[in-house]
PQR file of N, CA, C, O and H, with PARSE charges and radii, in Angstrom:
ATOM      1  N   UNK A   1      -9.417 -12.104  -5.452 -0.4000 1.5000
ATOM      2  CA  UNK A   1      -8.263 -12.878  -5.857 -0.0000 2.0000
ATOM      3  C   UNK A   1      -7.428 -13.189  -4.621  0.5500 1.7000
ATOM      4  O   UNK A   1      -7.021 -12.164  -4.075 -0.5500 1.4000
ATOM      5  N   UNK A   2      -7.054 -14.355  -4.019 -0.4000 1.5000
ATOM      6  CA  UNK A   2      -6.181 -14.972  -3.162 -0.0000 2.0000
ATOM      7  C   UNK A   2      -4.976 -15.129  -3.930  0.5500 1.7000
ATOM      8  O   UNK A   2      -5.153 -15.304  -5.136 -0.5500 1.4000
ATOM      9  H   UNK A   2      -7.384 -15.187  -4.463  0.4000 1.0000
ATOM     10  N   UNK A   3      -3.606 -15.105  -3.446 -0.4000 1.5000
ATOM     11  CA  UNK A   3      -2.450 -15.783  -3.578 -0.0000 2.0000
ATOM     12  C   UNK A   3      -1.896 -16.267  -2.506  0.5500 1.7000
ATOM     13  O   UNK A   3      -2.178 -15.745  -1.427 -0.5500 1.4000
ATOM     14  H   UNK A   3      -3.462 -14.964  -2.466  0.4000 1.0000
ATOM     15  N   UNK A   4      -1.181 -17.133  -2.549 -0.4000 1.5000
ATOM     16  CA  UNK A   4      -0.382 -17.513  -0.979 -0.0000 2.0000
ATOM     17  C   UNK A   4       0.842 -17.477  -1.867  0.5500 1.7000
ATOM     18  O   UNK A   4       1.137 -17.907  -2.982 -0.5500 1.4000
ATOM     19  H   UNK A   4      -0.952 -17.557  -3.425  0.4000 1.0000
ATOM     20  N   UNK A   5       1.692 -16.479  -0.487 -0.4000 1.5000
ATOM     21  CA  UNK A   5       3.050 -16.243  -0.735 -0.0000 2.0000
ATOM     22  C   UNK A   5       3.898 -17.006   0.473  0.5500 1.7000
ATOM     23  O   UNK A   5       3.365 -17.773   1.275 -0.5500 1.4000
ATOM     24  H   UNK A   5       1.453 -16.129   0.419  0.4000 1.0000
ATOM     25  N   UNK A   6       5.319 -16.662   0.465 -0.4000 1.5000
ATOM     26  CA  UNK A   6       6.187 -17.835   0.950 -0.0000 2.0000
ATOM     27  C   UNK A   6       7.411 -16.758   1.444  0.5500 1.7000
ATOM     28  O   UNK A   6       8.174 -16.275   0.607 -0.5500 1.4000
ATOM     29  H   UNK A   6       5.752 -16.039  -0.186  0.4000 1.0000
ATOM     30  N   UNK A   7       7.474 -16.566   2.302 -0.4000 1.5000
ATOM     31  CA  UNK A   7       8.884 -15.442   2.397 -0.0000 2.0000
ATOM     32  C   UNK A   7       9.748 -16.453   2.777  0.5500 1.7000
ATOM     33  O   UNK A   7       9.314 -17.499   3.261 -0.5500 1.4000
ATOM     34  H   UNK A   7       6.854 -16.958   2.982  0.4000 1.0000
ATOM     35  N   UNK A   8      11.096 -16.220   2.584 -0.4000 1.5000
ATOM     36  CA  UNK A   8      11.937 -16.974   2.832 -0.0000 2.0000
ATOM     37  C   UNK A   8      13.300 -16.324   3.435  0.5500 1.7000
ATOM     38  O   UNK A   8      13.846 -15.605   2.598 -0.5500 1.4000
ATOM     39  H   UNK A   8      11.448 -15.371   2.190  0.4000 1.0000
ATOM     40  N   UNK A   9      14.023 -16.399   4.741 -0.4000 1.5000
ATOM     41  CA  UNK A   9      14.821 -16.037   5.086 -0.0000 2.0000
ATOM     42  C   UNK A   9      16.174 -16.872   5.823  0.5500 1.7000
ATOM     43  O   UNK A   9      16.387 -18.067   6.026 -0.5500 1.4000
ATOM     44  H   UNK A   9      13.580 -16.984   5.421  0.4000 1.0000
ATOM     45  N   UNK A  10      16.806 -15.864   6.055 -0.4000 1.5000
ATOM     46  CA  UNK A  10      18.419 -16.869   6.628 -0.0000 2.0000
ATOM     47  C   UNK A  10      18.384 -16.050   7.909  0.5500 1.7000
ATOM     48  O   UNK A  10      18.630 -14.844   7.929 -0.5500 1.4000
ATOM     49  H   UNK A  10      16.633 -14.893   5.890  0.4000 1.0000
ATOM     50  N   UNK A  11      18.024 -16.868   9.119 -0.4000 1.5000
ATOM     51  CA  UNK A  11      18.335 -16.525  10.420 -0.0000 2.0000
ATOM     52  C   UNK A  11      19.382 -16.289  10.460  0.5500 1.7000
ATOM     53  O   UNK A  11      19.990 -16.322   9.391 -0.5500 1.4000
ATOM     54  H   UNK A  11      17.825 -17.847   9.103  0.4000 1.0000
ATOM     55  N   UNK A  12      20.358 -15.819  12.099 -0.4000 1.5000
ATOM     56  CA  UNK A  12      21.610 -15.457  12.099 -0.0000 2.0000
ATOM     57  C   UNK A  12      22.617 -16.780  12.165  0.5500 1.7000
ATOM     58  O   UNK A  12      23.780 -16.612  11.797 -0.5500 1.4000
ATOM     59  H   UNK A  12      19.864 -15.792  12.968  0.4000 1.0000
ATOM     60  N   UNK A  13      22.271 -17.853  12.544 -0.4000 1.5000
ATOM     61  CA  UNK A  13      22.976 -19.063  12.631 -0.0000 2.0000
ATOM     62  C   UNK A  13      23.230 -19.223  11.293  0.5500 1.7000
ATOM     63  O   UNK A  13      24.353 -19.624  10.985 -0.5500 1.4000
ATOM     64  H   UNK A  13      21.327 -17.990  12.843  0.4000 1.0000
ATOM     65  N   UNK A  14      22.380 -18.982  10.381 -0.4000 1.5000
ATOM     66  CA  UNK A  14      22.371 -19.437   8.664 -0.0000 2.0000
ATOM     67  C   UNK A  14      21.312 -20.832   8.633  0.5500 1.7000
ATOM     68  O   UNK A  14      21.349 -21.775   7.842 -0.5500 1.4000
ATOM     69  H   UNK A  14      21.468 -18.656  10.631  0.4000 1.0000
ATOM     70  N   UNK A  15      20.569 -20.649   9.538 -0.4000 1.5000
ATOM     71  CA  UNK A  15      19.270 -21.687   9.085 -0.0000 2.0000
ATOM     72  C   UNK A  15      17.946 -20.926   8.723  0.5500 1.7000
ATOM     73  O   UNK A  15      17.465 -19.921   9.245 -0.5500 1.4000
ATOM     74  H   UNK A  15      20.538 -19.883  10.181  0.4000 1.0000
ATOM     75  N   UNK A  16      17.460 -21.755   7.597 -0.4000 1.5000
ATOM     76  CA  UNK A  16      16.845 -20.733   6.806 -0.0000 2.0000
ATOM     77  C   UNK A  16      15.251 -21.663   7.633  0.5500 1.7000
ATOM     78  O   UNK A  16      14.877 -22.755   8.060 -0.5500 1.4000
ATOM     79  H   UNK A  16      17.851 -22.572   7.173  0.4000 1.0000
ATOM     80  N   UNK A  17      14.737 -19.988   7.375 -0.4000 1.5000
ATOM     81  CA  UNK A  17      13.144 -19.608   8.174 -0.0000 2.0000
ATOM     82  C   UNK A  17      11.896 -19.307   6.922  0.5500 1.7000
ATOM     83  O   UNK A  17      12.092 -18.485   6.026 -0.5500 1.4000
ATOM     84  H   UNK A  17      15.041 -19.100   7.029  0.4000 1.0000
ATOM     85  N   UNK A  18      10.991 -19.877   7.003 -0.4000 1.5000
ATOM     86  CA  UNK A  18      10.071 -20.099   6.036 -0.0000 2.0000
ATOM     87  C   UNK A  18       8.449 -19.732   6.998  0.5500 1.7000
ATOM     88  O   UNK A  18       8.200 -20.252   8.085 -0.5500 1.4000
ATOM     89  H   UNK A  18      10.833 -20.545   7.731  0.4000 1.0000
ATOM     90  N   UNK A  19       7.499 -18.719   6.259 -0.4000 1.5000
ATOM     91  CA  UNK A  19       6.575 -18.150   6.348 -0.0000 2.0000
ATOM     92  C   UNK A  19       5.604 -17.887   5.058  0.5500 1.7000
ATOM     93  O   UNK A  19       5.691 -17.142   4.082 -0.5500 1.4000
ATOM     94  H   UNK A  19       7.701 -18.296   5.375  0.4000 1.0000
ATOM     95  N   UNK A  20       4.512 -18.969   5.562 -0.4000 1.5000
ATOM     96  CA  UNK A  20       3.634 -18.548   4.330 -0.0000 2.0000
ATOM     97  C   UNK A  20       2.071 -18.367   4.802  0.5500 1.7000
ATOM     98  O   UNK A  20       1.350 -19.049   5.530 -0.5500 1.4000
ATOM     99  H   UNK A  20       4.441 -19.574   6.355  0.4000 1.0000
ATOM    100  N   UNK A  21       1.844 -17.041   4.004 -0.4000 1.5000
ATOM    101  CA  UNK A  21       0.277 -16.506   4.184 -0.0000 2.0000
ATOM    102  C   UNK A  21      -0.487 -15.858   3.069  0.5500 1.7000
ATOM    103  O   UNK A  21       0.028 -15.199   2.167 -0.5500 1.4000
ATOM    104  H   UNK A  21       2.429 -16.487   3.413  0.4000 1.0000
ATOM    105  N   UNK A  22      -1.783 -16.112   3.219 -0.4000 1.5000
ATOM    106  CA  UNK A  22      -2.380 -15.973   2.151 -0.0000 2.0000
ATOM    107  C   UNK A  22      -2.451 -14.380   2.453  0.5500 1.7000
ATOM    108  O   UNK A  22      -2.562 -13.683   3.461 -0.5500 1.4000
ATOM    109  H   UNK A  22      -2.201 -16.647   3.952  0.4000 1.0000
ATOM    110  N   UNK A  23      -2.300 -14.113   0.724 -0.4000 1.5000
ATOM    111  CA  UNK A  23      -2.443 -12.537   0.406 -0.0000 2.0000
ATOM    112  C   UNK A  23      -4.087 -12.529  -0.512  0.5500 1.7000
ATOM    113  O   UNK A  23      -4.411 -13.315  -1.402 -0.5500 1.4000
ATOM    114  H   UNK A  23      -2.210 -14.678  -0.095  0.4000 1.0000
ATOM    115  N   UNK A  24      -4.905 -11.396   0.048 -0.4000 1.5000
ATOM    116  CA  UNK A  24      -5.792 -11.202  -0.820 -0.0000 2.0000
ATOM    117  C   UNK A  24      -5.946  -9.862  -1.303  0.5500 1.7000
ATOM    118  O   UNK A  24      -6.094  -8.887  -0.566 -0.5500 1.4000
ATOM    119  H   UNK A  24      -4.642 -10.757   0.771  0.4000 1.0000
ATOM    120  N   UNK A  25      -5.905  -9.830  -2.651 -0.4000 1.5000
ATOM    121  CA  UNK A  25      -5.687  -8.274  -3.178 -0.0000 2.0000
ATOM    122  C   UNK A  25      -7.042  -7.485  -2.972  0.5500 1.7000
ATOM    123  O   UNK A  25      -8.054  -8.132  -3.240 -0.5500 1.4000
ATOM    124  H   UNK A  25      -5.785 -10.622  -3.249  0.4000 1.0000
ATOM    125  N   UNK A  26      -7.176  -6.484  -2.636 -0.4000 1.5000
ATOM    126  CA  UNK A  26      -8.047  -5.604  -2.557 -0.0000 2.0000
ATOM    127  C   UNK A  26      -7.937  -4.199  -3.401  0.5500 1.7000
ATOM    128  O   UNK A  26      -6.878  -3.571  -3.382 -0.5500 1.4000
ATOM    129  H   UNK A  26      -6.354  -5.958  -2.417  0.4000 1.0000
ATOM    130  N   UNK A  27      -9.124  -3.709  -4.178 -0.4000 1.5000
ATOM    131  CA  UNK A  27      -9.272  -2.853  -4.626 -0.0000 2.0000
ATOM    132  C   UNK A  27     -10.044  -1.346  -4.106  0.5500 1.7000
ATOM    133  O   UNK A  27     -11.196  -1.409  -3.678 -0.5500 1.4000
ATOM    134  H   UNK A  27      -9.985  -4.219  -4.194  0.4000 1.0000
ATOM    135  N   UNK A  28      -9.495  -0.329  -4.161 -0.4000 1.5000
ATOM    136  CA  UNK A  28     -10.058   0.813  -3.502 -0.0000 2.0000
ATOM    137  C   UNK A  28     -10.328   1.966  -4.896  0.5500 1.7000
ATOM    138  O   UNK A  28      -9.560   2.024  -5.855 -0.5500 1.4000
ATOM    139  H   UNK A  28      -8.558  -0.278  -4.509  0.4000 1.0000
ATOM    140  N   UNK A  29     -10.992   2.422  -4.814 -0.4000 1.5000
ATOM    141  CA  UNK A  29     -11.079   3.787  -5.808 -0.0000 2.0000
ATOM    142  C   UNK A  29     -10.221   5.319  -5.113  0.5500 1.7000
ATOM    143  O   UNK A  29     -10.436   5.697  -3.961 -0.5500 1.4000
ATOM    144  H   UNK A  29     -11.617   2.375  -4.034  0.4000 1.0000
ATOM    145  N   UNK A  30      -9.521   5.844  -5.810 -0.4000 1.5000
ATOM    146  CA  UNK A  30      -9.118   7.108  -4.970 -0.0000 2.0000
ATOM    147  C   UNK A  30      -9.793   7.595  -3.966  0.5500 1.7000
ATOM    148  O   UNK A  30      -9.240   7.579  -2.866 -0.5500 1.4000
ATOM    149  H   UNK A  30      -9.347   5.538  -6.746  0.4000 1.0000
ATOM    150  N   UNK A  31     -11.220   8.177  -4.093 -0.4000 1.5000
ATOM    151  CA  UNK A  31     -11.518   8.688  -2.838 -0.0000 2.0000
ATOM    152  C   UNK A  31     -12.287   7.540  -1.852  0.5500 1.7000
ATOM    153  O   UNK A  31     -13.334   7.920  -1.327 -0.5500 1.4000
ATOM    154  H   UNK A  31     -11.668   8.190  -4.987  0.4000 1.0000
ATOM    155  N   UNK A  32     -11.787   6.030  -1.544 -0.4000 1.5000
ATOM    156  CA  UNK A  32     -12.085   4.796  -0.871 -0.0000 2.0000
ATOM    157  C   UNK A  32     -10.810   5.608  -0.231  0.5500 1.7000
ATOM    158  O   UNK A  32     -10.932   6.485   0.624 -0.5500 1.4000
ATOM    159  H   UNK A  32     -10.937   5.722  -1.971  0.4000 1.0000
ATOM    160  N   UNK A  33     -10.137   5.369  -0.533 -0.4000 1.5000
ATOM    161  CA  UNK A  33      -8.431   5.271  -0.018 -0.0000 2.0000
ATOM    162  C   UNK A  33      -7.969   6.588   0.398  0.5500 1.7000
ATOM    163  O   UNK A  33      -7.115   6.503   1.281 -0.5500 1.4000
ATOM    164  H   UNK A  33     -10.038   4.657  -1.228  0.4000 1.0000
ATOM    165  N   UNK A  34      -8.237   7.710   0.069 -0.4000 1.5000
ATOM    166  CA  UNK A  34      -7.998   8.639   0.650 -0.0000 2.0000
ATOM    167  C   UNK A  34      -9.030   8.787   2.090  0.5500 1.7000
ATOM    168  O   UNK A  34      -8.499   8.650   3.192 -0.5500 1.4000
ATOM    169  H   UNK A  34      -8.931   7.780  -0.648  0.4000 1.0000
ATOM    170  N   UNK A  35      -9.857   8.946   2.031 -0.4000 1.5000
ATOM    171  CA  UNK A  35     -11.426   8.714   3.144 -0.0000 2.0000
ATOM    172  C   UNK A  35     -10.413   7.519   4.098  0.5500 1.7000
ATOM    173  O   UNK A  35     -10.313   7.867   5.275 -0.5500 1.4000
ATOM    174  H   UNK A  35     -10.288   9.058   1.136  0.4000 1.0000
ATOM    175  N   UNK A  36      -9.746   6.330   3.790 -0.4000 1.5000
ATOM    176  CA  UNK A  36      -9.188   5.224   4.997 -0.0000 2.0000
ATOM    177  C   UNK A  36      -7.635   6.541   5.561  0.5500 1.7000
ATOM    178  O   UNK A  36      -7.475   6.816   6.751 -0.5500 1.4000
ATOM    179  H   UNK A  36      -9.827   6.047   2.834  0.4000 1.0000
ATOM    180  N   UNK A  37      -7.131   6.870   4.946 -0.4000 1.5000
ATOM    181  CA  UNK A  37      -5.888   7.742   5.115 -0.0000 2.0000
ATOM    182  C   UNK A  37      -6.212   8.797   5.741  0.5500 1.7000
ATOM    183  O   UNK A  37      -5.261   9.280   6.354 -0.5500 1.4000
ATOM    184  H   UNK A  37      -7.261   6.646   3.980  0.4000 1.0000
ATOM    185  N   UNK A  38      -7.596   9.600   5.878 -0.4000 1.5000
ATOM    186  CA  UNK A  38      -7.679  10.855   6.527 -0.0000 2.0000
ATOM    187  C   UNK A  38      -8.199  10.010   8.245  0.5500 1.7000
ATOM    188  O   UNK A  38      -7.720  10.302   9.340 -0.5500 1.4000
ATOM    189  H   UNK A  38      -8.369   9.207   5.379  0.4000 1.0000
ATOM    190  N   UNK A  39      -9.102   9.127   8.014 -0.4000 1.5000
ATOM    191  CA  UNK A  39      -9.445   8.364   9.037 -0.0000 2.0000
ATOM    192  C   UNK A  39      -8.180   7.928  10.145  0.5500 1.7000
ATOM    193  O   UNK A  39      -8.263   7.999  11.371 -0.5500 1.4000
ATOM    194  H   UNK A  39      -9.491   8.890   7.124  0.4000 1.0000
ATOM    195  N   UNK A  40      -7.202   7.542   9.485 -0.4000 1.5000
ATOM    196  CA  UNK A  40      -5.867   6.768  10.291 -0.0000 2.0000
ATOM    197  C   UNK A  40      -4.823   8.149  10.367  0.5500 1.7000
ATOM    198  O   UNK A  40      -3.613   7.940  10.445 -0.5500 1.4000
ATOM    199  H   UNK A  40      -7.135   7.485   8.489  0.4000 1.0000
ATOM    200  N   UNK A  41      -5.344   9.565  10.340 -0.4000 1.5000
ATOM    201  CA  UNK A  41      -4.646  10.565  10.855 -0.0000 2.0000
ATOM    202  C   UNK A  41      -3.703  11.585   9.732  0.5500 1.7000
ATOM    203  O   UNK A  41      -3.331  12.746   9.902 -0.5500 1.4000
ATOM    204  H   UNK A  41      -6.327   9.735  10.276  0.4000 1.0000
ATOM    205  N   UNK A  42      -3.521  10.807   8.728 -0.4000 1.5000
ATOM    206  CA  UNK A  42      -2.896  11.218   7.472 -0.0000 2.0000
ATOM    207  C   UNK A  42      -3.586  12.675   7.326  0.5500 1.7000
ATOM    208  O   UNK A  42      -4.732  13.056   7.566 -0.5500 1.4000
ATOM    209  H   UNK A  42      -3.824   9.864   8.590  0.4000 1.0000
ATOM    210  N   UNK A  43      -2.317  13.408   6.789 -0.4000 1.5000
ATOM    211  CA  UNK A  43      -3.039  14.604   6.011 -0.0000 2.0000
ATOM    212  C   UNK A  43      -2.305  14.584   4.882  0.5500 1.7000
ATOM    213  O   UNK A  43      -1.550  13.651   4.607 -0.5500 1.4000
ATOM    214  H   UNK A  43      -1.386  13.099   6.595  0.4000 1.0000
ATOM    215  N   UNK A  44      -2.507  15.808   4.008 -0.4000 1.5000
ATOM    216  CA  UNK A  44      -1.928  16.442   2.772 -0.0000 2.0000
ATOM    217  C   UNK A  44      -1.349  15.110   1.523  0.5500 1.7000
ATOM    218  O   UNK A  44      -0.281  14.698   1.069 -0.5500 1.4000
ATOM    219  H   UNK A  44      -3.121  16.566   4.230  0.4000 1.0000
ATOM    220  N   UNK A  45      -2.889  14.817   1.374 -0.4000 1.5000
ATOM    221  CA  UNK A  45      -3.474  13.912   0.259 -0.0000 2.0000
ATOM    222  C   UNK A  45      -2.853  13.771  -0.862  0.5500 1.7000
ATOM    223  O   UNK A  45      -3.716  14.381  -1.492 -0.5500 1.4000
ATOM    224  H   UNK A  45      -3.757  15.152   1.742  0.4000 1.0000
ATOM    225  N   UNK A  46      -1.984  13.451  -1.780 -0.4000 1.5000
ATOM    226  CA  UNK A  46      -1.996  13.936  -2.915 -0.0000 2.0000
ATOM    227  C   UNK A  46      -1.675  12.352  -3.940  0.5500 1.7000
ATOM    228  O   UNK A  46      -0.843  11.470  -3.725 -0.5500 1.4000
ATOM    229  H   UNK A  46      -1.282  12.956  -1.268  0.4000 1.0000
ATOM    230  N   UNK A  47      -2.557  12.456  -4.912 -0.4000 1.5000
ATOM    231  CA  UNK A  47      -2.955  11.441  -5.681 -0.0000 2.0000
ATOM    232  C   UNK A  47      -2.279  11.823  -7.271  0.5500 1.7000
ATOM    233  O   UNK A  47      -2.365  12.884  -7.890 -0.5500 1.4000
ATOM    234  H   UNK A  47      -3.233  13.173  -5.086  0.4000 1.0000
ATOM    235  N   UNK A  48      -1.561  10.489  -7.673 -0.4000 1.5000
ATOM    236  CA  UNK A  48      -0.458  11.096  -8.680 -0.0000 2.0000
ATOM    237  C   UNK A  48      -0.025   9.686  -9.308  0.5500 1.7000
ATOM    238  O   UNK A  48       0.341   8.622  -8.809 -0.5500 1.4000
ATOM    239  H   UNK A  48      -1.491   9.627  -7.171  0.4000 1.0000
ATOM    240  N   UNK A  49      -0.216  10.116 -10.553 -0.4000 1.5000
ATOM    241  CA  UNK A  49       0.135   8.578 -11.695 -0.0000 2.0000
ATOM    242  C   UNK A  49       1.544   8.236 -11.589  0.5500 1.7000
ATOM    243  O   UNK A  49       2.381   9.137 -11.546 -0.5500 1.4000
ATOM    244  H   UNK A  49      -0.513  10.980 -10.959  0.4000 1.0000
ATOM    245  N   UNK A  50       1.831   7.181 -11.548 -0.4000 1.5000
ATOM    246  CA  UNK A  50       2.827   6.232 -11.346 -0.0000 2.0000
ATOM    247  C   UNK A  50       4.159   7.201 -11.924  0.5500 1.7000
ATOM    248  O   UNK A  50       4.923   7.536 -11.019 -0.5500 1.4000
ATOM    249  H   UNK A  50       1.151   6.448 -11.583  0.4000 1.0000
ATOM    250  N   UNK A  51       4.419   7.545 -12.895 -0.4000 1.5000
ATOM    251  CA  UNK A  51       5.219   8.409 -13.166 -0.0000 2.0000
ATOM    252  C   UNK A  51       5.645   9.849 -12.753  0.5500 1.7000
ATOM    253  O   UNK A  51       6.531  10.532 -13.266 -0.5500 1.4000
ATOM    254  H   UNK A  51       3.798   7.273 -13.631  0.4000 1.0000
ATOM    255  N   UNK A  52       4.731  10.195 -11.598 -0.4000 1.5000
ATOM    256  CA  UNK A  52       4.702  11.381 -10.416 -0.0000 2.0000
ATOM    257  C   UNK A  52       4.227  12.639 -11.152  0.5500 1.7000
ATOM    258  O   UNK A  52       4.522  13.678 -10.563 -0.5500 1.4000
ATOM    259  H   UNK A  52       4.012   9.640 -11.182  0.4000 1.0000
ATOM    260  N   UNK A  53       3.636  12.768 -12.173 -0.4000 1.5000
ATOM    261  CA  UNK A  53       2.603  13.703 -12.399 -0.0000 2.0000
ATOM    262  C   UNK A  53       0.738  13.091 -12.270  0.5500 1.7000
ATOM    263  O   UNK A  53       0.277  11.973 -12.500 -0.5500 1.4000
ATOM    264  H   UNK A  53       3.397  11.923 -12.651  0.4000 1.0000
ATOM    265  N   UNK A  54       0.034  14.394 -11.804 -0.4000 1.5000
ATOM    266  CA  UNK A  54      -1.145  14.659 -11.652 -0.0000 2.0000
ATOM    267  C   UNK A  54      -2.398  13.505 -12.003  0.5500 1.7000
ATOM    268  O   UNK A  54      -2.937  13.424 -13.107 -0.5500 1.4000
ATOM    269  H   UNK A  54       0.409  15.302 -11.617  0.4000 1.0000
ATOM    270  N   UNK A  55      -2.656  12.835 -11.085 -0.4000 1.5000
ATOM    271  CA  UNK A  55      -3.882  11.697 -11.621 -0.0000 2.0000
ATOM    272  C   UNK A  55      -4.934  11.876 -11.987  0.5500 1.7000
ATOM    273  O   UNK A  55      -5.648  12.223 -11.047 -0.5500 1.4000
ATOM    274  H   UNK A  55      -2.218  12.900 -10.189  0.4000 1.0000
ATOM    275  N   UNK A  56      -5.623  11.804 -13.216 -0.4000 1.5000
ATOM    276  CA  UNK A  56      -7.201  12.535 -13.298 -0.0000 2.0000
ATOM    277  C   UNK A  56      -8.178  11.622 -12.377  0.5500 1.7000
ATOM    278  O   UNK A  56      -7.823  10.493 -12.038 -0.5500 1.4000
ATOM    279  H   UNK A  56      -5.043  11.522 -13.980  0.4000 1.0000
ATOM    280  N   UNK A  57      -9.393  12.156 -12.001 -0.4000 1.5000
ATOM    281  CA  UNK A  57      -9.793  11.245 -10.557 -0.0000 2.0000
ATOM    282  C   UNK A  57     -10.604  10.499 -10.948  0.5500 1.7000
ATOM    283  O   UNK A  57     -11.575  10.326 -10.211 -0.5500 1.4000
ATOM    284  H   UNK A  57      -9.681  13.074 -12.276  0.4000 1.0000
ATOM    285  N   UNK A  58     -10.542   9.679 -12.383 -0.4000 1.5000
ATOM    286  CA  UNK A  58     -11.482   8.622 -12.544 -0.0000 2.0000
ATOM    287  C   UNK A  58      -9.663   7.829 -13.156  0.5500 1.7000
ATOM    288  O   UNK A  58      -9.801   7.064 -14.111 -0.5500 1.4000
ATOM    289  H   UNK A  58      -9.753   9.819 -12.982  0.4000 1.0000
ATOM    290  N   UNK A  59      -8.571   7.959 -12.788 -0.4000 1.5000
ATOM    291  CA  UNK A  59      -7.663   6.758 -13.249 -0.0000 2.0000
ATOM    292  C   UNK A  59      -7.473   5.697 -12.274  0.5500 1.7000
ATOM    293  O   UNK A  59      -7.247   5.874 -11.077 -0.5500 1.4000
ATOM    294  H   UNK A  59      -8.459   8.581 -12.013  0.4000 1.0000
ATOM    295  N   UNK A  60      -7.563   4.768 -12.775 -0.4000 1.5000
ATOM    296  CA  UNK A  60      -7.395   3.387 -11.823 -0.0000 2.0000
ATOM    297  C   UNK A  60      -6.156   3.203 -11.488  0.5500 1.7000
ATOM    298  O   UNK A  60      -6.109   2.583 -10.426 -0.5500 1.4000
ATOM    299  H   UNK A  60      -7.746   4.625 -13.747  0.4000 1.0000
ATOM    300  N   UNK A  61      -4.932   3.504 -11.980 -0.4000 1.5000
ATOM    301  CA  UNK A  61      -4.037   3.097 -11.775 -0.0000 2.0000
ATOM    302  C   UNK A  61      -3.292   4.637 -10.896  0.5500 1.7000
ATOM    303  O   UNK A  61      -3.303   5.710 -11.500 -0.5500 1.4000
ATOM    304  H   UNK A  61      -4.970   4.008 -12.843  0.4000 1.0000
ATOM    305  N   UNK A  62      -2.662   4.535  -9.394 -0.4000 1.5000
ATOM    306  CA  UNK A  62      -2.554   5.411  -9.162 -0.0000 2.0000
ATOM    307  C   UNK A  62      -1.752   5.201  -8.220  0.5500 1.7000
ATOM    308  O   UNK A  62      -1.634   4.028  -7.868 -0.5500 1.4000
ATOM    309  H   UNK A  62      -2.653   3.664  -8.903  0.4000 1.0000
ATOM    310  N   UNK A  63      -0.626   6.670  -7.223 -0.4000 1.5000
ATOM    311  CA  UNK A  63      -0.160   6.619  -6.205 -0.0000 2.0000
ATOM    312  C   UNK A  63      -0.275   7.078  -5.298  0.5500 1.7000
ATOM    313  O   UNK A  63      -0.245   8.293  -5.492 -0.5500 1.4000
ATOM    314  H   UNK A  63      -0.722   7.624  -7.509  0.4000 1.0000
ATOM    315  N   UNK A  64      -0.435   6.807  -4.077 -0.4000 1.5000
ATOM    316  CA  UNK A  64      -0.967   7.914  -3.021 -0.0000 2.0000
ATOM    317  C   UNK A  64       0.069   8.067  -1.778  0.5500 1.7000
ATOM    318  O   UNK A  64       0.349   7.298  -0.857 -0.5500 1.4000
ATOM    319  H   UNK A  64      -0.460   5.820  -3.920  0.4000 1.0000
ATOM    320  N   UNK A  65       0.476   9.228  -2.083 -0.4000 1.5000
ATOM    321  CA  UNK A  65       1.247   9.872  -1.238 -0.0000 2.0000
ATOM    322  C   UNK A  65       0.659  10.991   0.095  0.5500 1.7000
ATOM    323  O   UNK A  65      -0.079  11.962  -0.072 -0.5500 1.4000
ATOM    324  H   UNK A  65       0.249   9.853  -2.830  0.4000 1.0000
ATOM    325  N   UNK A  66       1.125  10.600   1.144 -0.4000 1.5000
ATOM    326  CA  UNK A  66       0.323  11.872   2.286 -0.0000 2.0000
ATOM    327  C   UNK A  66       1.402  11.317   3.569  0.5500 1.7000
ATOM    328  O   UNK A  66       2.156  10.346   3.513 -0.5500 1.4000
ATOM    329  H   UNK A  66       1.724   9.811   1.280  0.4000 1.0000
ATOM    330  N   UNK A  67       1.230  12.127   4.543 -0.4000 1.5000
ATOM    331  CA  UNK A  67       2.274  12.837   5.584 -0.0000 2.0000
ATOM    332  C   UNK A  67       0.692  12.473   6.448  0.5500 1.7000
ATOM    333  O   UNK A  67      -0.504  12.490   6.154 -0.5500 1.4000
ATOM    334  H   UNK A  67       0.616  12.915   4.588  0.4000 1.0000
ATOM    335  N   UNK A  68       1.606  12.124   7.759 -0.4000 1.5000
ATOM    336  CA  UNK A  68       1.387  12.348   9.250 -0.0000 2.0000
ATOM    337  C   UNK A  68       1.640  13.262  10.522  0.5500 1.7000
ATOM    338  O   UNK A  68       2.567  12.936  11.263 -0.5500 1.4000
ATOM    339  H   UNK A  68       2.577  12.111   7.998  0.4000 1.0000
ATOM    340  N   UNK A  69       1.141  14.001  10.723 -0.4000 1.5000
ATOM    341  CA  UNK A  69       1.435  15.283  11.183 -0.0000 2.0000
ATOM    342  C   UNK A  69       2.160  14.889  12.519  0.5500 1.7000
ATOM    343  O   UNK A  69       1.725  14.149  13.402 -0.5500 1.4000
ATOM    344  H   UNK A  69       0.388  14.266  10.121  0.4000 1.0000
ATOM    345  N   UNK A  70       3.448  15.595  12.467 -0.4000 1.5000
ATOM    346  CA  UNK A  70       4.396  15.642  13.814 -0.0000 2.0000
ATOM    347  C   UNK A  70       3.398  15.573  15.108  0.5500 1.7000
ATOM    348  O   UNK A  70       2.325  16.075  15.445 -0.5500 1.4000
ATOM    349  H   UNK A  70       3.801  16.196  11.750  0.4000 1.0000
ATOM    350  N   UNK A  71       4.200  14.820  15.549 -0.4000 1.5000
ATOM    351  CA  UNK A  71       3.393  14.714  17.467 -0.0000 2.0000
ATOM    352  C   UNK A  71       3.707  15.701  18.363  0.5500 1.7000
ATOM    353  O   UNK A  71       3.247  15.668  19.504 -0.5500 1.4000
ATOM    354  H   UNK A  71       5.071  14.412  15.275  0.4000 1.0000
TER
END
């Protein structure tokens, strides 16, 4: 699925600034997306239904929360 979106803003003069790019939605399964998050340094995984309790690991609809460990 493509959409093209349009942001629209007010520079500091007050002339307005216009940007548009195509968005394409992508789908991941929990452990797609956790596996890209441990890869890019992320730790302490935790996968949790929209309402912030416990996701069973076949729900599609989901949030993923995880931390980057101090430098």
């Amino acid at each position: 699925l493509s959409i093209r979106l349009r942001y629209e803003r007010t520079g500091c003069a007050g002339e307005p600034e216009f940007v548009e790019r195509e968005w394409r939605r992508h789908w991941w399964s929990q452990s797609q997306f956790s596996d890209m998050l441990r890869r890019a340094g992320f730790e302490r995984i935790r996968i949790v239904r929209p309402d912030g309790g416990a996701a069973t690991p076949d729900a599609t609809v989901f949030v993923v929360l995880a931390q980057r460990p101090e430098p």
